[in-house]
N, C-alpha and C positions, 0 to 999 in steps of 0.2 A: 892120687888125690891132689888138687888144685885148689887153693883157696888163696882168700884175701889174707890181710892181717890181719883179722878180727881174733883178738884176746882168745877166744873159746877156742881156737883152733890148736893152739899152743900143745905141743906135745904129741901131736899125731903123726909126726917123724918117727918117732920111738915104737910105733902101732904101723904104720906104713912106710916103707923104706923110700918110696919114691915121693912124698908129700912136696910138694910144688907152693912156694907162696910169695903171692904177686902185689908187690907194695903198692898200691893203688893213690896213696899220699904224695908217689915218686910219679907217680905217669906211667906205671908199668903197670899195663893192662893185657899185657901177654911176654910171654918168655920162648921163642921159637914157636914148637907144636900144643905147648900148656896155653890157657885160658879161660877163664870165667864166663864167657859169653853166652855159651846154651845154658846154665842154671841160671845166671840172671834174668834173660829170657824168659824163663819158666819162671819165674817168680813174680816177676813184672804182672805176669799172666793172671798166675793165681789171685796175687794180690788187688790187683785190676778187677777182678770175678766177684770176689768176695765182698771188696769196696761197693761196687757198683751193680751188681745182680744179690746176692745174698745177704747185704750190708753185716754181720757177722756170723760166724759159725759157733756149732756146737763141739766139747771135743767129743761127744757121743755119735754122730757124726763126720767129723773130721776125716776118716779115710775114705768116706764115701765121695766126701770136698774131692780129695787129693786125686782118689783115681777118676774123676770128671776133667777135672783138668788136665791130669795127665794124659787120658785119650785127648785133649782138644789141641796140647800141644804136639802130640806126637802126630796127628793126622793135617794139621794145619795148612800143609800144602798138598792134603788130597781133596781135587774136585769133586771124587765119587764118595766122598764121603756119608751123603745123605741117605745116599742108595746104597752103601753098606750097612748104614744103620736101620732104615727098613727094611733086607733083608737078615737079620739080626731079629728084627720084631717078629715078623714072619716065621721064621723058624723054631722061634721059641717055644720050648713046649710048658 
């Protein structure tokens, strides 16, 4: 596990023995191999989505938010993605 220093995180050394946390107050936006960059990434993402296509969500909803995004960031550098999602429709029964 990798995190910032954000207060909540406090204690999950205790829970994960390798917990990684990157003073961000310091400049220390990585430590060797550790780094925050793909979850903020993906947040950026989400948050970007929700501001600007769904202007808020529901939490009755909310996992459906999450796994949309989630396929959008994980395919984000595939050009066939369009044609994977039409045959996805296609197939469906």
């Amino acid at each position: 596990i990798v995190t910032d220093g954000f207060g909540g995180y406090a204690g999950l050394n205790k829970i994960f023995r390798e917990h990684q946390v990157l003073n961000k107050e310091k400049e220390e936006y990585a430590r060797g191999e550790y780094h925050t960059n793909t979850i903020e990434g993906f947040w950026t993402l989400l948050k970007r989505g929700i501001y600007g296509q769904y202007h808020k969500v529901s939490l009755r909803h909310l996992q459906s938010y999450l796994n949309e995004f989630t396929f959008k960031y994980n395919n984000r550098g595939n050009n066939q993605v369009f044609n994977f999602l039409i045959n996805k429709m296609a197939t469906a029964s």
